[in-house]
C-alpha positions as CSV (number, residue, x, y, z in Angstrom):
1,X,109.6,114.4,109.7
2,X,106.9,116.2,108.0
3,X,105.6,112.6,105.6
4,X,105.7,110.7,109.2
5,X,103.8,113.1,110.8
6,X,101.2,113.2,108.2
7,X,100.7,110.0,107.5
8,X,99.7,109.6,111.2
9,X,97.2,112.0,111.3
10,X,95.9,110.1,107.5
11,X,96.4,106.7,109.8
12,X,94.2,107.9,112.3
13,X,91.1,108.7,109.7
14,X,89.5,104.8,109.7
15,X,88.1,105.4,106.5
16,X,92.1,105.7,104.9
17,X,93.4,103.2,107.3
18,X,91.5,100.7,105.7
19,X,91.7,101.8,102.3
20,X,95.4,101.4,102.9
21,X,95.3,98.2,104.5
22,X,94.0,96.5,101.3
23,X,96.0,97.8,99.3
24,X,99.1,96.6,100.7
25,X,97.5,93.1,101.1
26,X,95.8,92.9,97.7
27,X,99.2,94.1,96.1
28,X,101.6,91.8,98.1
29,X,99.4,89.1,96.3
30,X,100.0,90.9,93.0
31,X,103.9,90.8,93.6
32,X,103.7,86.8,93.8
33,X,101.7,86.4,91.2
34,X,104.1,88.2,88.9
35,X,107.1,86.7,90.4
36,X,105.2,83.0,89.5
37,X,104.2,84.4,85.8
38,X,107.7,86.0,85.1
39,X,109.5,82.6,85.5
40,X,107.1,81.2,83.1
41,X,107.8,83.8,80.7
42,X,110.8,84.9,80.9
43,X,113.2,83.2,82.9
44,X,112.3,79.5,83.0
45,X,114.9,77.2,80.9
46,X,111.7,76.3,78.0
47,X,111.2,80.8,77.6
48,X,112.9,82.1,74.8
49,X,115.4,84.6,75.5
50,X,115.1,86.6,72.4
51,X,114.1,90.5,72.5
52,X,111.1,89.5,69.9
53,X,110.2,86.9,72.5
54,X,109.8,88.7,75.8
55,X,108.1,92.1,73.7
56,X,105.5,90.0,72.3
57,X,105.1,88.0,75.4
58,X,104.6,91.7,77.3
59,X,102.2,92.5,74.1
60,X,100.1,89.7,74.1
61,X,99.5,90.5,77.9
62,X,98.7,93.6,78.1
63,X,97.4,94.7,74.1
64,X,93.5,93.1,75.0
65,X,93.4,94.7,78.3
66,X,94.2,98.8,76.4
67,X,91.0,97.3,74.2
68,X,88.7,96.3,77.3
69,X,89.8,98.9,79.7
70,X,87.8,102.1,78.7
71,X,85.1,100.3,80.0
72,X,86.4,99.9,83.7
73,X,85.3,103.7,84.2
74,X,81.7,102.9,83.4
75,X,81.6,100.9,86.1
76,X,84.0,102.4,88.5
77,X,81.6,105.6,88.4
78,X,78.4,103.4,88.7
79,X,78.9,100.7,91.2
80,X,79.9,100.7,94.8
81,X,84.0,101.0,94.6
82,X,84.1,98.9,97.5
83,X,82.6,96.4,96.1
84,X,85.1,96.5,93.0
85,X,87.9,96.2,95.3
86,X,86.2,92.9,97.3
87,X,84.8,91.4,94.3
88,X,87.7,92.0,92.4
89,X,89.5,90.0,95.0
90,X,88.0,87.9,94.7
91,X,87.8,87.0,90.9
92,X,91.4,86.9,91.2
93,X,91.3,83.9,93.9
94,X,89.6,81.7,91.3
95,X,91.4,82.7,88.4
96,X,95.1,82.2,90.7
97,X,94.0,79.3,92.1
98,X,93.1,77.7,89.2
99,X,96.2,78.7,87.3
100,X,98.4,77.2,90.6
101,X,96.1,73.5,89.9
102,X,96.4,73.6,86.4
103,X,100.5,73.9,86.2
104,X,100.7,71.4,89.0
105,X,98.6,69.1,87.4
106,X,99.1,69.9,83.5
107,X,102.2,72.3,83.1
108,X,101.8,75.1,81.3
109,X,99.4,75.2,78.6
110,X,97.5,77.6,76.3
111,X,94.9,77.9,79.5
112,X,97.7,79.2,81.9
113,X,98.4,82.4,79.3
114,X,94.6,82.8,79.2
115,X,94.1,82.9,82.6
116,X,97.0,85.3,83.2
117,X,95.8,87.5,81.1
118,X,92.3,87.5,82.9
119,X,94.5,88.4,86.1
120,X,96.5,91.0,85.1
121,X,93.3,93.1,83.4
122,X,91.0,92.4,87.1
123,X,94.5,93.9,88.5
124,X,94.8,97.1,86.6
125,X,91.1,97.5,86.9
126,X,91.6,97.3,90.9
127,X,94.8,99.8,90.9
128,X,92.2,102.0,89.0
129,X,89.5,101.6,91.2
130,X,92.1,102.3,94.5
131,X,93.0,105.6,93.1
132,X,89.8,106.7,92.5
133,X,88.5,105.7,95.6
134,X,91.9,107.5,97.6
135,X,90.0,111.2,98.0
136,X,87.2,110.2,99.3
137,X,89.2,108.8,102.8
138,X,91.7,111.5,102.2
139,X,91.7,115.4,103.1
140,X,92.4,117.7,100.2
141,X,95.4,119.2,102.2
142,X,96.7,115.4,102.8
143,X,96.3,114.5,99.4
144,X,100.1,114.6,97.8
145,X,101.4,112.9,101.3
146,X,98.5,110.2,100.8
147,X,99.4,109.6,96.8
148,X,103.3,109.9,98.1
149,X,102.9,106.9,100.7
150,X,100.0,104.9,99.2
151,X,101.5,103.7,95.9
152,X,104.5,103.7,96.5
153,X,104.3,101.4,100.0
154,X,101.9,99.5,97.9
155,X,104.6,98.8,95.5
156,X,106.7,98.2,98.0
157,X,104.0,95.5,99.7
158,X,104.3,94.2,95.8
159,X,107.7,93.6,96.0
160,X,108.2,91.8,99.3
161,X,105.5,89.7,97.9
162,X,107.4,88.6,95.0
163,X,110.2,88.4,96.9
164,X,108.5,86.0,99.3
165,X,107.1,83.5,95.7
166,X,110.9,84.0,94.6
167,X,112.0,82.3,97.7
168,X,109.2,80.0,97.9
169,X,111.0,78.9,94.4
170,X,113.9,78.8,95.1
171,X,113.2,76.9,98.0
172,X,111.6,73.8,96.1
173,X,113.1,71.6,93.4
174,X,112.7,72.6,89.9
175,X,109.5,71.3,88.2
176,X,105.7,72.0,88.7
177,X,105.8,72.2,92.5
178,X,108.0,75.5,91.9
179,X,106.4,76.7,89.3
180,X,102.7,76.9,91.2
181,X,103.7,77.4,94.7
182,X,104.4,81.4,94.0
183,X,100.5,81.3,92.6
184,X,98.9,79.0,95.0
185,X,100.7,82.1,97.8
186,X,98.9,84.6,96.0
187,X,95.8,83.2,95.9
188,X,95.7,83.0,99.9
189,X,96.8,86.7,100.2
190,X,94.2,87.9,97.4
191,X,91.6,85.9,99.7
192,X,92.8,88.0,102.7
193,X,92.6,91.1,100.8
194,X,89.0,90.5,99.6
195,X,88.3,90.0,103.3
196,X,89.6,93.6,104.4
197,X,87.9,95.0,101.9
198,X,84.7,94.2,103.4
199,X,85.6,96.3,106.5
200,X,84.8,99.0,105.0
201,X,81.4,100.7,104.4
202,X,79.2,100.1,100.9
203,X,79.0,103.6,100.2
204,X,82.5,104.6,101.7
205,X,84.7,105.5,98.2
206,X,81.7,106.3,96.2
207,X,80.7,107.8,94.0
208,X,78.7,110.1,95.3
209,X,76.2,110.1,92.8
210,X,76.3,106.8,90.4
211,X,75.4,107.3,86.9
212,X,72.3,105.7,85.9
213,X,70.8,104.0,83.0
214,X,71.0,100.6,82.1
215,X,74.4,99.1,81.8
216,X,74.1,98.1,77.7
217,X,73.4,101.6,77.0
218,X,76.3,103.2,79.4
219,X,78.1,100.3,77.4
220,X,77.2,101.4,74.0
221,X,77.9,104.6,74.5
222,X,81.7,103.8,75.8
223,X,83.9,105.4,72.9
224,X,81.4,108.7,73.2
225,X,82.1,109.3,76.9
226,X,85.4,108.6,76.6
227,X,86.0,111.5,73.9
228,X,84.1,113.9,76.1
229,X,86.2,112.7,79.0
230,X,89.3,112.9,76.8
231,X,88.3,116.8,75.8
232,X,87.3,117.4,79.5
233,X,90.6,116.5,81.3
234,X,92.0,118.8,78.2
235,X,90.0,121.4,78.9
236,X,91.4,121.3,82.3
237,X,94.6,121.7,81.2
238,X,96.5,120.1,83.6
239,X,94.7,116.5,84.1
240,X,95.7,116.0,80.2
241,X,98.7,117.4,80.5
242,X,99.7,115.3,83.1
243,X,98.3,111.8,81.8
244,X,100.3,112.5,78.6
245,X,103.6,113.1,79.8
246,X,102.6,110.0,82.0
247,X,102.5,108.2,78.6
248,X,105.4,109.1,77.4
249,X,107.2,108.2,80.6
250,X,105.7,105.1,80.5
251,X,106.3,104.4,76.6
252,X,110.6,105.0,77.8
253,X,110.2,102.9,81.0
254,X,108.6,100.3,78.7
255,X,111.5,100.4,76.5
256,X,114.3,100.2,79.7
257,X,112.2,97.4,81.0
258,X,112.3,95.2,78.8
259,X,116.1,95.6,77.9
260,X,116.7,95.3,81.9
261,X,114.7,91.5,81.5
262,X,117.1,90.6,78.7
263,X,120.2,92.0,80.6
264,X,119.6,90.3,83.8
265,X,118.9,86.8,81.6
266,X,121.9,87.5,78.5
267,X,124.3,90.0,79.7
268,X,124.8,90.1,83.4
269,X,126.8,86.6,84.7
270,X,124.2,84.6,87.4
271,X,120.8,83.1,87.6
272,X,118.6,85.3,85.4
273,X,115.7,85.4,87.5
274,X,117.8,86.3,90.5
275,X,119.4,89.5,88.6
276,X,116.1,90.6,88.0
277,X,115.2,90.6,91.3
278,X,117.8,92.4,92.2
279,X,117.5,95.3,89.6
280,X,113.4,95.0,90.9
281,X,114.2,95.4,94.0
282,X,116.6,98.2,93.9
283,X,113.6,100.2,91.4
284,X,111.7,99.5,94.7
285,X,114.3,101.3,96.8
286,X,114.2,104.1,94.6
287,X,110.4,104.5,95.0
288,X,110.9,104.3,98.5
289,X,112.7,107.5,98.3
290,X,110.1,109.0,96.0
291,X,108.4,108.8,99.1
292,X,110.2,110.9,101.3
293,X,111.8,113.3,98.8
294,X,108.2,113.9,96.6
295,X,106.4,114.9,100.0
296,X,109.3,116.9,101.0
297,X,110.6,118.5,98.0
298,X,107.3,118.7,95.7
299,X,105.6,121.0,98.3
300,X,108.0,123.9,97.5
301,X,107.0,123.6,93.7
302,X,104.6,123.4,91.0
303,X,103.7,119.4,90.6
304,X,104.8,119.9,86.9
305,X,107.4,121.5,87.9
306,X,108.7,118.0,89.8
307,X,107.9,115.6,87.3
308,X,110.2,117.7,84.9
309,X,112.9,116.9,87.4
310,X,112.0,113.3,88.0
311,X,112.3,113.2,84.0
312,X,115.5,114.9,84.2
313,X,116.5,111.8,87.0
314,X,115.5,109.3,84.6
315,X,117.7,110.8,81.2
316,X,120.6,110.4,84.0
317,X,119.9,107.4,84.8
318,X,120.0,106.0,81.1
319,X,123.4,107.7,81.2
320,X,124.9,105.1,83.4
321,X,124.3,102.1,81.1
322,X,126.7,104.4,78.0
323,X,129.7,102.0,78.7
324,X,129.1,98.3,78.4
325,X,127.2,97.8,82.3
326,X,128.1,95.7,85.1
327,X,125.8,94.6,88.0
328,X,126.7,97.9,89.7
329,X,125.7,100.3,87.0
330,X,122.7,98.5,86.3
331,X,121.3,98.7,90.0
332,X,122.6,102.8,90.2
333,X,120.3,102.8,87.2
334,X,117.7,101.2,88.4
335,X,117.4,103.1,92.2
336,X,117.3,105.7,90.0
337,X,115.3,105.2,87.1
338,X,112.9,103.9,90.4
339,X,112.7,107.2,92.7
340,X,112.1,109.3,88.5
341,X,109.2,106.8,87.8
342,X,107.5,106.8,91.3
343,X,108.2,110.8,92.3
344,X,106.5,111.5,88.7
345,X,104.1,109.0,88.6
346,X,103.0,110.8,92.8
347,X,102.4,114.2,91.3
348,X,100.5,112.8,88.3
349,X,98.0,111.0,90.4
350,X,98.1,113.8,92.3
351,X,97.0,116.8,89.5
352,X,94.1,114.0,88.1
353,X,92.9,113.9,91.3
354,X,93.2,116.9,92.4
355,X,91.6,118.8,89.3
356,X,89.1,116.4,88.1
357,X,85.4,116.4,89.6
358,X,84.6,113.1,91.6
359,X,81.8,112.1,89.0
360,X,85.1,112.2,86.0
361,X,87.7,110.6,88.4
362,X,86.7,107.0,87.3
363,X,86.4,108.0,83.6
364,X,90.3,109.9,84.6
365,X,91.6,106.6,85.8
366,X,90.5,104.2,83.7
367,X,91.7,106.2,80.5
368,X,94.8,106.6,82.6
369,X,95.3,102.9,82.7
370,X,94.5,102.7,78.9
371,X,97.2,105.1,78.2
372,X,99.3,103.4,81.0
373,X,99.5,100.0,79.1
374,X,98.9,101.0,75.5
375,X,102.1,103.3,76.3
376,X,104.2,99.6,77.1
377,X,102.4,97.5,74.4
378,X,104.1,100.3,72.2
379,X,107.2,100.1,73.8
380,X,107.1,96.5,73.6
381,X,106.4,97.0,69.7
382,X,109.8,99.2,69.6
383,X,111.5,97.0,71.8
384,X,111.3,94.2,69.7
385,X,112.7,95.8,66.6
386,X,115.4,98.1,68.2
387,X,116.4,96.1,71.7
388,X,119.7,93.7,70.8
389,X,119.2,90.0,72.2
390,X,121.9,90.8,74.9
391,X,119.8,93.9,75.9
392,X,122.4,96.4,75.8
393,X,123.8,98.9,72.8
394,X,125.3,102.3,73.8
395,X,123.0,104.4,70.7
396,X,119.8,102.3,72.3
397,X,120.3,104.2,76.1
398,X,121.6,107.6,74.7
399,X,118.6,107.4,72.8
400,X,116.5,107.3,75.7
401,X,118.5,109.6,78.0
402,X,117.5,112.5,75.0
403,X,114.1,111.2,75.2
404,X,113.5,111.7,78.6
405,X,115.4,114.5,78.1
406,X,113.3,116.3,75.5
407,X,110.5,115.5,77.4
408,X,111.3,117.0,81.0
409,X,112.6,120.3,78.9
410,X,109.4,120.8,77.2
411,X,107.2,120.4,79.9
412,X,109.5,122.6,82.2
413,X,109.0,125.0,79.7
414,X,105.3,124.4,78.6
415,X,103.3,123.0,80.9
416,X,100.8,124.4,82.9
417,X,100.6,124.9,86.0
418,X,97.2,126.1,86.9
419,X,93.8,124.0,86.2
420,X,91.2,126.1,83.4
421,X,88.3,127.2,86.0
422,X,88.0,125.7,89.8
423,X,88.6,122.1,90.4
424,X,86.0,122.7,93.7
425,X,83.2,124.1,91.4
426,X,81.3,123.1,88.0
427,X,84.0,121.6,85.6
428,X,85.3,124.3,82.6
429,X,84.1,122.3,80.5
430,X,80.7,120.3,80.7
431,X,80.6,117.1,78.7
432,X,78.1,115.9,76.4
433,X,75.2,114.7,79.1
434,X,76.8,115.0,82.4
435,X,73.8,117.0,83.6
């Protein structure tokens, strides 16, 4: 009762209403766009269903993004946010749209990976640019309810949208018609979401005070403001702390992923694209109880002190998938491999936000999406080596329960809980040129 009656009183600020709306819009869109690229890759009868295959496919896709995206910060903590978010939009309408003519036209071709590749980077720069942009429509004392709801109804907007481009599919004959009509969707609900976005004010999710200088020199001196960023979250202790054991959540999920693709396609009897859904929607029911029990539970404990637990949750979840799994143990896994990723992934957001100065929280996001990816592109890289075809080995998932394991011990143990100096005043440590 306490989440529902603070996200009212966040609903009623018009400022976070909005905010809120395009996210759930702009990421429905995303859901059916992954929905049409996932049959391409993975599941269509042409896809190889090899565990090289899909890791190099998940590589290829997301490796040139970990190289470009340092430099989404720059530019999150120069231009107008809002403008991100509309123009973003609508970047991704041309690049879907095209992508939807070109298969129904062509098929797939060396134009369609390109172009999917474009998508997915303008997406990750958008999640960045919606997190950074969340405190500035959101009370400070609202804040964990507003990163409890947000992302985790966003991802839930993302998978009734793929869900919706599944049974757009499904309901055509196979061939190009099925294979575009998922993008051609998305394209119409990126539109609308590039629409909403123009609701809002310029100036309303900052930043407050855009850095200046020409863009070639904020360019060119990328890789420097990125180290002092790097040593500033550091410095605060728990921003770094955080984004790392984000990492190496993310590096396991990667791993899980990827075996849960070749499960649902090699292992598990049915339509392989239809498993998948299944085991991606029941991650999406777990998140959905991140929701209630991170807002609930987390208040009555140290952030780190939760995302220990939500790392215990996901050890036990690999625990489930010991004996040789049926449907069943796969979807218990899932729910709960769903509520560990999203309850952690809630406080995370939370301490970066929450301890990092507005004119860092770009820089804090963008590396936080470099880290995000480079984390799966390395899973992927394991994947491929240590994943069997069919997905599934007993020493592969007791291997990750004692990873997750390890990891939700050590932080318990060792991680801080309080920021180094106050998060409301001058930073504890001043990077090179912030003045």
């Amino acid at each position: 009762m306490g989440v529902l009656s603070e996200l009212r009183e966040l609903l009623r600020l018009d400022g976070f209403r909005k905010l809120f709306t395009v996210r759930l819009v702009s990421q429905a869109g995303d859901g059916m766009f992954q929905v049409g690229l996932a049959n391409l890759l993975f599941f269509s009868p042409e896809s190889q269903g090899s565990a090289q295959a899909i890791a190099a496919a998940f590589a290829t896709m997301l490796a040139p993004f970990t190289i470009v995206g340092p430099f989404a910060g720059v530019f999150l903590d120069r231009w107008s946010r809002r403008q991100v978010l509309v123009l973003g939009n609508a970047v991704r309408v041309l690049i879907t749209g095209t992508m939807a003519v070109l298969m129904l036209t062509q098929g797939v071709t060396p134009t369609i990976y390109m172009l999917g590749l474009a998508a997915l980077s303008v997406n990750r720069f958008l999640l960045a640019g919606l997190s950074a942009g969340l405190p500035r429509v959101a009370p400070r004392e609202l804040l964990l309810t507003a990163n409890s709801v947000t992302p985790t109804l966003g991802a839930g907007a993302a998978f009734l949208g793929g869900g919706v481009g599944l049974l757009l599919g499904l309901g055509l004959p196979e061939g190009r018609a099925r294979d575009s009509a998922a993008l051609a969707c998305a394209a119409v609900v990126m539109g609308l979401a590039a629409l909403l976005g123009l609701r809002m004010r310029r100036d309303l999710l900052g930043p407050e005070r855009p850095a200046s200088g020409t863009i070639r020199g904020e360019v060119a001196r990328v890789a420097r403001g990125l180290a002092d960023g790097a040593r500033y979250l550091a410095a605060r202790r728990t921003p770094g702390q955080a984004l790392l054991v984000m990492a190496v959540h993310r590096f396991l999920y990667g791993v899980v992923f990827i075996a849960s693709i070749l499960m649902s396609r090699n292992l598990l009897p049915g339509n392989g694209l239809e498993n998948f859904a299944t085991v991606i929607a029941m991650i999406g029911v777990g998140g959905g109880l991140a929701i209630v029990l991170t807002a609930w539970l987390a208040r009555r404990m140290a952030s780190q002190t939760w995302i220990a637990i939500m790392l215990l949750a996901a050890a036990a979840a690999q625990l489930l998938l010991l004996p040789e799994p049926g449907r069943a143990a796969v979807l218990a896994a899932a729910l709960t491999l769903g509520l560990a990723a999203q309850g952690a992934k809630i406080a995370v957001d939370t301490i970066v936000q929450r301890d990092s100065v507005d004119a860092f929280r770009g820089r804090a996001f963008a590396f936080y999406d470099v880290l995000y990816n480079a984390a799966f592109v390395g899973a992927a890289a394991l994947a491929a080596f240590l994943v069997p075809d069919a997905g599934w080995s007993p020493w592969l998932f007791a291997a990750l329960s004692l990873a997750y394991l390890a990891a939700g011990m050590v932080l318990w143990r060792f991680g801080a809980r309080v920021a180094a100096g106050d998060p409301a005043g001058p930073p504890a440590w001043e990077p090179a040129g912030a003045s």
